[in-house]
C-alpha positions as MATLAB code, in Angstrom:
seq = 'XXXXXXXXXXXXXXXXXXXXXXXXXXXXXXXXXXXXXXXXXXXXXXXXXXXXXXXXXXXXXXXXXXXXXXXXXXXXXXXXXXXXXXXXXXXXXXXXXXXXXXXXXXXXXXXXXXXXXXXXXXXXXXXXXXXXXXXXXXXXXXXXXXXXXXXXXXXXXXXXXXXXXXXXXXXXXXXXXXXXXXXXXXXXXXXXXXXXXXXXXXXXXXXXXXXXXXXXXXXXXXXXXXXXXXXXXXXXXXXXXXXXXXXXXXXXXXXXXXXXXXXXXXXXXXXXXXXXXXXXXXXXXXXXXXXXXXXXXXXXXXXXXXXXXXXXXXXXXXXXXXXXXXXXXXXXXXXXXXXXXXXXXXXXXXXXXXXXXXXXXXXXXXXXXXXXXXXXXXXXXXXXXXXXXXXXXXXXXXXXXXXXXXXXXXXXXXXXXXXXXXXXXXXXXXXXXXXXXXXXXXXXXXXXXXXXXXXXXXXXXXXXXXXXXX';
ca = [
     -49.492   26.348 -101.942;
     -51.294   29.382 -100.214;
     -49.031   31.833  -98.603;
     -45.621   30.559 -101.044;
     -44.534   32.773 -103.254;
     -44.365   31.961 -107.236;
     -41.029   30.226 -108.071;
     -38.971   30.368 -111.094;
     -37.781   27.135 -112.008;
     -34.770   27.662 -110.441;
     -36.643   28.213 -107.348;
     -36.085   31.290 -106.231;
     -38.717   34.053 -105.719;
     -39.724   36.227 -108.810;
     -36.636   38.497 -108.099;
     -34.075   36.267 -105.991;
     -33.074   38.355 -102.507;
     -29.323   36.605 -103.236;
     -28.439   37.954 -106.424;
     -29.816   41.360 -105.478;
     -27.925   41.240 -102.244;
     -24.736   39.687 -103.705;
     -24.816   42.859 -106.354;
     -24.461   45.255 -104.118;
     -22.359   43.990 -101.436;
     -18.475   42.628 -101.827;
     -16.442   39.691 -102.163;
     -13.737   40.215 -100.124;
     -13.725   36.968  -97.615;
     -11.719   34.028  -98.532;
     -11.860   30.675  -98.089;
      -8.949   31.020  -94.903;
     -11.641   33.949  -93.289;
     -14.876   31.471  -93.796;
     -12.999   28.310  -92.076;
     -11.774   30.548  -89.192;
     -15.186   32.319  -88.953;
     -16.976   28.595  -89.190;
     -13.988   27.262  -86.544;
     -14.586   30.432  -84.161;
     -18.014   31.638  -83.809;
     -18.658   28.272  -81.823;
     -15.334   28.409  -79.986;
     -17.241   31.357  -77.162;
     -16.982   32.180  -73.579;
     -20.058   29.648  -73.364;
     -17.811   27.197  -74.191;
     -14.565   28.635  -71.827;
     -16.113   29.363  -68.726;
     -20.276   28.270  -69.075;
     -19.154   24.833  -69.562;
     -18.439   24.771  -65.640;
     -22.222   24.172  -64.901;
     -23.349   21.961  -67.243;
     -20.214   19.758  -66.027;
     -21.776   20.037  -62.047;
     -25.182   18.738  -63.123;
     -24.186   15.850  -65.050;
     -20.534   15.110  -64.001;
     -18.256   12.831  -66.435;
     -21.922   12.227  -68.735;
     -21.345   15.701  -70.073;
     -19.214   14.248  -72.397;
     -21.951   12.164  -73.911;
     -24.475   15.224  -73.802;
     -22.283   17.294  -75.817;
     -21.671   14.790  -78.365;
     -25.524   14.162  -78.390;
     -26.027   18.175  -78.768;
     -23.402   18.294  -81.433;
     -24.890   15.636  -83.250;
     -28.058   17.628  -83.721;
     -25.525   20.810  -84.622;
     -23.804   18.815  -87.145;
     -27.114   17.747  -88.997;
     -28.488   21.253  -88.477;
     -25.614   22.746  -90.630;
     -25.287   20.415  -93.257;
     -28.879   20.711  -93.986;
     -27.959   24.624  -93.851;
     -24.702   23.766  -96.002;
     -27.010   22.150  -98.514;
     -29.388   24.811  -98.890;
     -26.736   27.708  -98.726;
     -24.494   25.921 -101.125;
     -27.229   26.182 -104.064;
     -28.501   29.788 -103.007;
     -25.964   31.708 -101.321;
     -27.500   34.878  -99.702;
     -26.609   37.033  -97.092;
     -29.873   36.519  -95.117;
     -29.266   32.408  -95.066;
     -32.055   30.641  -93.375;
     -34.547   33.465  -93.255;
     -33.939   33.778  -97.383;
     -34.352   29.809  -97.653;
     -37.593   29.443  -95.483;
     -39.183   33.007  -96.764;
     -38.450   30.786 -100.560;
     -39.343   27.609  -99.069;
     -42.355   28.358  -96.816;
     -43.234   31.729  -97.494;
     -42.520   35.925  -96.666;
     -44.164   35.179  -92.994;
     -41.373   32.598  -92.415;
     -38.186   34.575  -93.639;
     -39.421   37.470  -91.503;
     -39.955   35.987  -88.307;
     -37.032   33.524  -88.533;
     -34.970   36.659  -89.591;
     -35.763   38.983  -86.965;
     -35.490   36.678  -84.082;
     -31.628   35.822  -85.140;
     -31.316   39.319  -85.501;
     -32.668   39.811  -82.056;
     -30.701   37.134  -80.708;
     -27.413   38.333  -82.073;
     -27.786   42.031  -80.591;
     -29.033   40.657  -77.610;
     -25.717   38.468  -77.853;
     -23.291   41.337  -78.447;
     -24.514   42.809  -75.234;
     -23.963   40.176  -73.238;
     -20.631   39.698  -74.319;
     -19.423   43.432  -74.595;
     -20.936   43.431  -70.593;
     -18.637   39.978  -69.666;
     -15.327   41.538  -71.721;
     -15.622   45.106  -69.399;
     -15.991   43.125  -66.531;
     -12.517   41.139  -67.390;
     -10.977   44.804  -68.512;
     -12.515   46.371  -65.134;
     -10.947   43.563  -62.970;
      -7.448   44.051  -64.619;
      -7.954   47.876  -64.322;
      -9.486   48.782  -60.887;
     -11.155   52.104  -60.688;
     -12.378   51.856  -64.397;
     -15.920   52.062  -64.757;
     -17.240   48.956  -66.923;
     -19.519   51.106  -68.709;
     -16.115   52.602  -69.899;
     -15.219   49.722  -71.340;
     -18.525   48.621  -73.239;
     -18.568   52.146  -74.627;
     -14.804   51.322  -75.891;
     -15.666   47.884  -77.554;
     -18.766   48.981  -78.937;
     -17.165   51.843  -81.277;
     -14.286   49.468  -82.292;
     -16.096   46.876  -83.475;
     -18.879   48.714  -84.995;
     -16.176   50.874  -87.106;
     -14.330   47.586  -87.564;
     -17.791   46.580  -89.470;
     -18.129   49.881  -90.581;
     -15.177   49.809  -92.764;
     -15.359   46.536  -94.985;
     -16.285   42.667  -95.053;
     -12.455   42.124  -95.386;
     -11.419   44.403  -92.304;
     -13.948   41.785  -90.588;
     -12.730   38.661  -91.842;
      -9.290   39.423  -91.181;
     -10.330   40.044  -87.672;
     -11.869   37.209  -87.269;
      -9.806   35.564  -88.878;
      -6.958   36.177  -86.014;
      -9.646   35.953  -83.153;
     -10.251   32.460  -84.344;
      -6.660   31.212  -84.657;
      -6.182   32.493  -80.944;
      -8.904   30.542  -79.937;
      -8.304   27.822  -81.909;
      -4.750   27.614  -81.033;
      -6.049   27.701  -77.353;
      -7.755   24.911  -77.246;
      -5.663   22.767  -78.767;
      -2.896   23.367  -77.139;
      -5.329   22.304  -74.290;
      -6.440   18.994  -76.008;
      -2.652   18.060  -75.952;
      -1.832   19.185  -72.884;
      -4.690   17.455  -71.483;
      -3.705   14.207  -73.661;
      -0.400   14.230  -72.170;
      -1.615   14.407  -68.916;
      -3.772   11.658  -69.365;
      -1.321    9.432  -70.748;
       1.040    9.492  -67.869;
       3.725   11.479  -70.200;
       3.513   14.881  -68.840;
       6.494   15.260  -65.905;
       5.252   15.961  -62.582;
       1.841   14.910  -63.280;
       0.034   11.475  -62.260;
      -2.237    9.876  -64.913;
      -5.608    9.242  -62.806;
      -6.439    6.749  -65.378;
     -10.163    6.175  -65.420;
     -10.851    7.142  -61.695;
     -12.718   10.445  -61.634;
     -15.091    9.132  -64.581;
     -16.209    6.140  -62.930;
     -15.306    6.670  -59.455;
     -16.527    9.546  -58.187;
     -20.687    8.254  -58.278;
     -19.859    6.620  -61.507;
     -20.624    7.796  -64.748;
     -23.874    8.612  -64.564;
     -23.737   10.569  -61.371;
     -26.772   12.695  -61.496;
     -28.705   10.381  -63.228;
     -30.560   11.091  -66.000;
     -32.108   14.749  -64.957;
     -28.010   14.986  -64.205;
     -27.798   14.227  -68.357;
     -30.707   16.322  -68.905;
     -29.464   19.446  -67.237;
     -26.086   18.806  -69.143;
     -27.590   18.033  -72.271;
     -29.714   21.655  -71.988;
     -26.310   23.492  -70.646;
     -23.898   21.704  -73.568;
     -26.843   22.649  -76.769;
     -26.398   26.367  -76.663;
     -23.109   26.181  -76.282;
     -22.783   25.228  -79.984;
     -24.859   28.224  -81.687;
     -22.562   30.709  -83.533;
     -22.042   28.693  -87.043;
     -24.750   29.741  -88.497;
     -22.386   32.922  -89.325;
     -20.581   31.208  -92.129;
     -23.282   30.687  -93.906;
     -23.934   34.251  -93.582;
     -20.511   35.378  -94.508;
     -19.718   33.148  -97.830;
     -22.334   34.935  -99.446;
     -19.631   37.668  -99.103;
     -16.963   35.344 -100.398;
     -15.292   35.305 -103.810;
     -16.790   31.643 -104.331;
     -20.018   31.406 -102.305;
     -20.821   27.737 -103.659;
     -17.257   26.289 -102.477;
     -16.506   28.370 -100.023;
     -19.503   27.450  -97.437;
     -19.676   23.661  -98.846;
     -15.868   23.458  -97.375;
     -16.970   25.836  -94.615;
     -19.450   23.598  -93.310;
     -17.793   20.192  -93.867;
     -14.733   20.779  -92.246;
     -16.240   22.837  -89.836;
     -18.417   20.193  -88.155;
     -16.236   17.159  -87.262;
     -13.392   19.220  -86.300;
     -15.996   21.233  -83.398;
     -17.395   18.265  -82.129;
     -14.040   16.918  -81.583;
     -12.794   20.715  -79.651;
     -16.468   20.432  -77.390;
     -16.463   16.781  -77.000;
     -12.577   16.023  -76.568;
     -12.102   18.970  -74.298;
     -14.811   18.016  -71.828;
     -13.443   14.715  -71.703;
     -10.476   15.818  -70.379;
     -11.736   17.993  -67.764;
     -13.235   14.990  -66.516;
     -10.579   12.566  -66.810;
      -7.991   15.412  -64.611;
     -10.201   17.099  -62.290;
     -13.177   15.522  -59.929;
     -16.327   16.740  -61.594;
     -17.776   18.010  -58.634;
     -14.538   19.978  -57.746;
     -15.824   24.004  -56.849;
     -12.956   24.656  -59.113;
     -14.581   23.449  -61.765;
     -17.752   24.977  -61.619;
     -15.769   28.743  -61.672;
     -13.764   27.742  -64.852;
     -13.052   24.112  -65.836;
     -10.132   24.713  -68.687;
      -8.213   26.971  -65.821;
      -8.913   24.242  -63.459;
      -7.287   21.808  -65.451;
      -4.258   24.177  -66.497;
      -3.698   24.760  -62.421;
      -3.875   21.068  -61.542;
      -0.980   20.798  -64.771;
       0.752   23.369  -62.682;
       0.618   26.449  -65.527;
       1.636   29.155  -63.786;
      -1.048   32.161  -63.990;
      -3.671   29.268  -65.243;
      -6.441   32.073  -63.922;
      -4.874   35.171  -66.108;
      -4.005   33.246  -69.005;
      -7.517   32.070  -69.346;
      -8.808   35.177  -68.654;
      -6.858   36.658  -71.704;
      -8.525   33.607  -73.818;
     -12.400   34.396  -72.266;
     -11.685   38.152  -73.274;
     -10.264   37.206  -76.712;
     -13.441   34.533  -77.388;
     -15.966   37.118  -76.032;
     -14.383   39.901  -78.604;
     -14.316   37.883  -81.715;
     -18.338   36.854  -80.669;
     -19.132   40.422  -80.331;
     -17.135   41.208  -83.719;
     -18.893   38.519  -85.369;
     -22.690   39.151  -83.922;
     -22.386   42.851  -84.990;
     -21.324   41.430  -88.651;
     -23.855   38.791  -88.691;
     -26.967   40.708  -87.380;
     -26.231   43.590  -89.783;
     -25.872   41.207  -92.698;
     -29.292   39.509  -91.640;
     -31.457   43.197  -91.043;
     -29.470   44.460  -94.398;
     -31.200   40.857  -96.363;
     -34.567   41.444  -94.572;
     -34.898   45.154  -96.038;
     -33.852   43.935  -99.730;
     -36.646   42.199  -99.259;
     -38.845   44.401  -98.379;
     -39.812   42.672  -95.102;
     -37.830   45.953  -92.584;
     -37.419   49.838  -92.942;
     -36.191   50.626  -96.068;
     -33.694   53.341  -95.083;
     -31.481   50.683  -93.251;
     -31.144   48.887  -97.068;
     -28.423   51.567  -98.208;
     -24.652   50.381  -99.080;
     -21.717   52.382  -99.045;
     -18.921   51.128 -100.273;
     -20.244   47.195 -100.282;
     -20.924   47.824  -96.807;
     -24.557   48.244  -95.371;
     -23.420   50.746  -93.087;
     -27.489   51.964  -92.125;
     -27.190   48.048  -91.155;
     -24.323   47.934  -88.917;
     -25.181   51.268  -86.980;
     -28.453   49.681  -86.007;
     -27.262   46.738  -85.103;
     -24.703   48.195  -82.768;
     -26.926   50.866  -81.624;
     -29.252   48.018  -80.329;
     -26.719   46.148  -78.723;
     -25.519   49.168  -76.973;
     -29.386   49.608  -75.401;
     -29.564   46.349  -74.565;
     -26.428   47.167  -71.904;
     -27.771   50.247  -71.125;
     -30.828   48.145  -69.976;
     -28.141   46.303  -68.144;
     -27.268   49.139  -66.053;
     -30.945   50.494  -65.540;
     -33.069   47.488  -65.196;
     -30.785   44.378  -64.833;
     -33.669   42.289  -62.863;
     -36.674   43.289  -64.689;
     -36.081   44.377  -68.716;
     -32.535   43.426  -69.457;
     -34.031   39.653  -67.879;
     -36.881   39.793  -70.330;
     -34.795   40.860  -73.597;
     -32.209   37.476  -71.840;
     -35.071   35.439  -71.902;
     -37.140   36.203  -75.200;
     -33.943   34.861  -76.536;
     -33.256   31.811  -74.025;
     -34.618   29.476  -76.879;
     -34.648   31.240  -80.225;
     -31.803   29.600  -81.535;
     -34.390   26.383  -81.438;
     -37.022   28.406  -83.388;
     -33.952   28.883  -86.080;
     -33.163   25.020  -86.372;
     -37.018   24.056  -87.163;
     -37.124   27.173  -89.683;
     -33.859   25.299  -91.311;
     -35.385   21.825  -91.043;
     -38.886   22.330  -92.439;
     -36.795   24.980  -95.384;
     -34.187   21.724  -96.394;
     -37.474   19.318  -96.593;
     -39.032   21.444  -99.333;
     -36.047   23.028 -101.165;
     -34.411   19.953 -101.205;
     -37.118   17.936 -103.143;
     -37.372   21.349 -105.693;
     -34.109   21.390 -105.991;
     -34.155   17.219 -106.905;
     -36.801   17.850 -109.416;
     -35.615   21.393 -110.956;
     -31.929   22.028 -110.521;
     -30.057   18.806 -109.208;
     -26.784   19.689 -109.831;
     -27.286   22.806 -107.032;
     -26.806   20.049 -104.567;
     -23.023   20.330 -104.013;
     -23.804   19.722 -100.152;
     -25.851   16.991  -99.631;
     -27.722   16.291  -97.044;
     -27.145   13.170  -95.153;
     -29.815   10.014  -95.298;
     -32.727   12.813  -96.584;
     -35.201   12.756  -95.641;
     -35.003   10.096  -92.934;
     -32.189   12.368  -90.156;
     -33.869   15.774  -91.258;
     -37.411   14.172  -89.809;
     -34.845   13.140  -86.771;
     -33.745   16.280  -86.416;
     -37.349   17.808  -85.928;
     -37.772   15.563  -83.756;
     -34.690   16.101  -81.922;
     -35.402   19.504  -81.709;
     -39.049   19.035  -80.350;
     -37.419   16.969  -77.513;
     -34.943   19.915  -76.310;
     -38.801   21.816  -76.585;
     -40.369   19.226  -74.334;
     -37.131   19.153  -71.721;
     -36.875   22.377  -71.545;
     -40.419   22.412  -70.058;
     -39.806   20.730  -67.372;
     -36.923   22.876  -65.716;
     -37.982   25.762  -64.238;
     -35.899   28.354  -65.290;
     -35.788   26.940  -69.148;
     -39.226   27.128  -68.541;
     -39.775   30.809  -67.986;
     -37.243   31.511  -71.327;
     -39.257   29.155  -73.824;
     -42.698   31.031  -72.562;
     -40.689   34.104  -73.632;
     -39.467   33.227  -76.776;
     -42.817   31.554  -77.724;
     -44.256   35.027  -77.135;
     -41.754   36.358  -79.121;
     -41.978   34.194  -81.965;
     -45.811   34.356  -82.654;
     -46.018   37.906  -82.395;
     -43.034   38.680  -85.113;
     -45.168   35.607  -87.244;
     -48.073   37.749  -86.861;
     -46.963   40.684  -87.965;
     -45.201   38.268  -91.021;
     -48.472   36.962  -91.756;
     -50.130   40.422  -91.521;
     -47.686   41.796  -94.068;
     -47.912   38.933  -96.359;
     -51.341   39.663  -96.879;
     -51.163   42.653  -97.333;
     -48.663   42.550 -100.028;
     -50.842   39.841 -101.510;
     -53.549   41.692 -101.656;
     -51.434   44.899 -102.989;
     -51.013   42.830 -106.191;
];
């Protein structure tokens, strides 16, 4: 096929981007780091505090739309699980489609996550000095930014395993949070919790029902709860770090998946069995709304220590993961070539850029926060869409090369193939379609569609020219 790359019969490219990555970088996650990291990197702010909106648009349905949008996420990374699970690379997706599709694919895919995840670590460093700021009035946040930029980016600096282990931590925290919330919650529900009325099924269906806002209420809440889940893409990232890649992201990603749905979908529910969902309380921060109608004292504070905790292991785990994907895309000959260098199984040229970026990005913050810093927000608003089609189209070829010329590489197995990946596609063109018709979802897929076909330009530009090179 034009544009594809010759294969081995393995099916990797003439010189495979995972073994040369895997060479020079470590092993030092284990299996307890990649289930944290998988567990974690969805468990964000988003999740804490964002959750608040999507709950006012579409009232007790939210529950439904985040069990539709996790349904997508769950197919999304097992056909991700598949493919990593037979090549494990540091550069994940953008390896499998640049092997799959061709160098134009792995380029553009690659630098738009990378994008995305600097652009990522900004916003979160910006919302962690603002909870720092509030507890310490007088201190600039800038101050504080400045603080968790150098921690995390010598954190990085230092080794994989001085990453996983914070993580690691991060991700129990936040685990732990939530579900000690889920059985708080449960209790409450169930009438056994002293002091606190069971309100039985009355704020889900009788408070304008179900289904208050309709289906654009559904819509909007289906919109709000899908971004929500991005983040566990990471793991597949990391095991190729691990001391066994193959098992290590094939248990990864199979726990990983039921046990998120059930911390998105199960928590939700509860908000909206305790609390009215149109409540202003709710819209501020739902879980602390819930823990002040239980009567926690400090509900506000103690999930303000939980936002800054889930916003710090995000930015600790962007930094990681958008170093790991530049480091992959200059092995491969598709970035600058001085930012390929590892010291001591640690692309350190990597890191520094990635951090540097995502410090920029808040200094665009402070100096244009309405005009550029909106842009960069945008050109991102729907690029981790662009990322699932990349994945889908990737599994649909691989997996039929792998079938033919390396079957037992399927460890992880995608479900039903090829019947739910064609679902997923089409799942994922329907977000496309609904995000057209909202006005501000608008504005961000015009900006990431701008985004993406200029970095596949420049992929396809390069491609040929390499061709014609040889």
């Amino acid at each position: 096929m034009p544009g594809t790359p010759d294969l081995k019969t393995d099916g990797s490219p003439p010189e495979s981007p995972a073994g040369t990555e895997q060479s020079s970088l470590t092993h030092g996650l284990r299996q307890r780091h990649l289930s944290m990291i998988a567990l974690g990197g969805v468990i964000g702010a988003g999740l804490f505090v964002g959750s608040g909106a999507g709950i006012a648009a579409a009232g007790p349905s939210i529950v439904l739309a985040y069990a539709l949008s996790g349904l997508l996420v769950m197919l999304v990374m097992r056909m991700l699980g598949e493919m990593s699970a037979a090549h494990p690379a540091s550069g994940s997706f953008s390896v499998h489609a640049e092997r799959s599709i061709g160098p134009w694919a792995g380029f553009t895919s690659g630098w738009i996550f990378w994008t995305l995840l600097c652009v990522a670590v900004a916003v979160e460093a910006l919302g962690a000095a603002a909870i720092m700021a509030e507890w310490f009035p007088g201190t600039p946040d800038w101050l504080w930014v400045a603080v968790f930029m150098a921690v995390f980016c010598g954190t990085n600096l230092l080794s994989v395993r001085n990453f996983g282990e914070y993580e690691f931590w991060f991700a129990a925290l936040k685990v732990a949070a939530i579900v000690l919330f889920l059985l708080l919650g449960a209790a409450a529900v169930l009438g056994l919790l002293p002091g606190v009325d069971s309100p039985g099924a009355a704020n889900l269906v009788g408070e304008g029902g179900f289904f208050p806002g309709g289906a654009e209420g559904l819509v909007a809440g289906l919109l709000a709860s899908l971004f929500a889940y991005g983040g566990l893409e990471t793991v597949t990232i990391a095991a190729a770090e691990s001391h066994d890649p193959v098992r290590g992201v094939a248990k990864a990603v199979r726990t990983a998946m039921w046990r998120v749905a059930v911390f998105y979908v199960g928590s939700m529910l509860v908000v909206v069995t305790l609390i009215p969902w149109h409540d202003e309380s709710v819209l501020s921060g739902p879980y602390a709304a819930v823990l002040d109608h239980l009567g926690i004292p400090a509900a506000a504070q103690i999930m303000n220590v939980v936002v800054l905790v889930a916003l710090l292991s995000a930015m600790n785990a962007n930094i990681y993961g958008a170093s790991r994907m530049a480091y992959s895309l200059v092995r491969r000959g598709e970035g600058p070539a001085f930012l390929g260098r590892v010291a001591g199984g640690v692309p350190r040229r990597a890191v520094l850029a990635s951090s540097a970026f995502g410090f920029f990005a808040v200094l665009l913050s402070f100096w244009w926060p309405d005009t550029v810093f909106t842009w960069l927000l945008n050109m991102v608003g729907a690029a981790v869409l662009v990322v699932w089609s990349f994945i889908a189209v990737s599994q649909l070829r691989t997996r039929r090369r792998l079938e033919r010329e390396a079957p037992e590489k399927l460890v992880v197995r995608m479900w039903l193939f090829p019947v739910l990946t064609w679902a997923s596609l089409a799942a994922v063109a329907a977000v496309l379609l609904l995000m057209l018709r909202e006005d501000a979802t608008r504005v961000q897929l015009a900006f990431t569609a701008g985004l993406t076909l200029a970095l596949a330009l420049v992929g396809l530009l390069r491609q040929r020219a390499a061709a014609r090179a040889r």
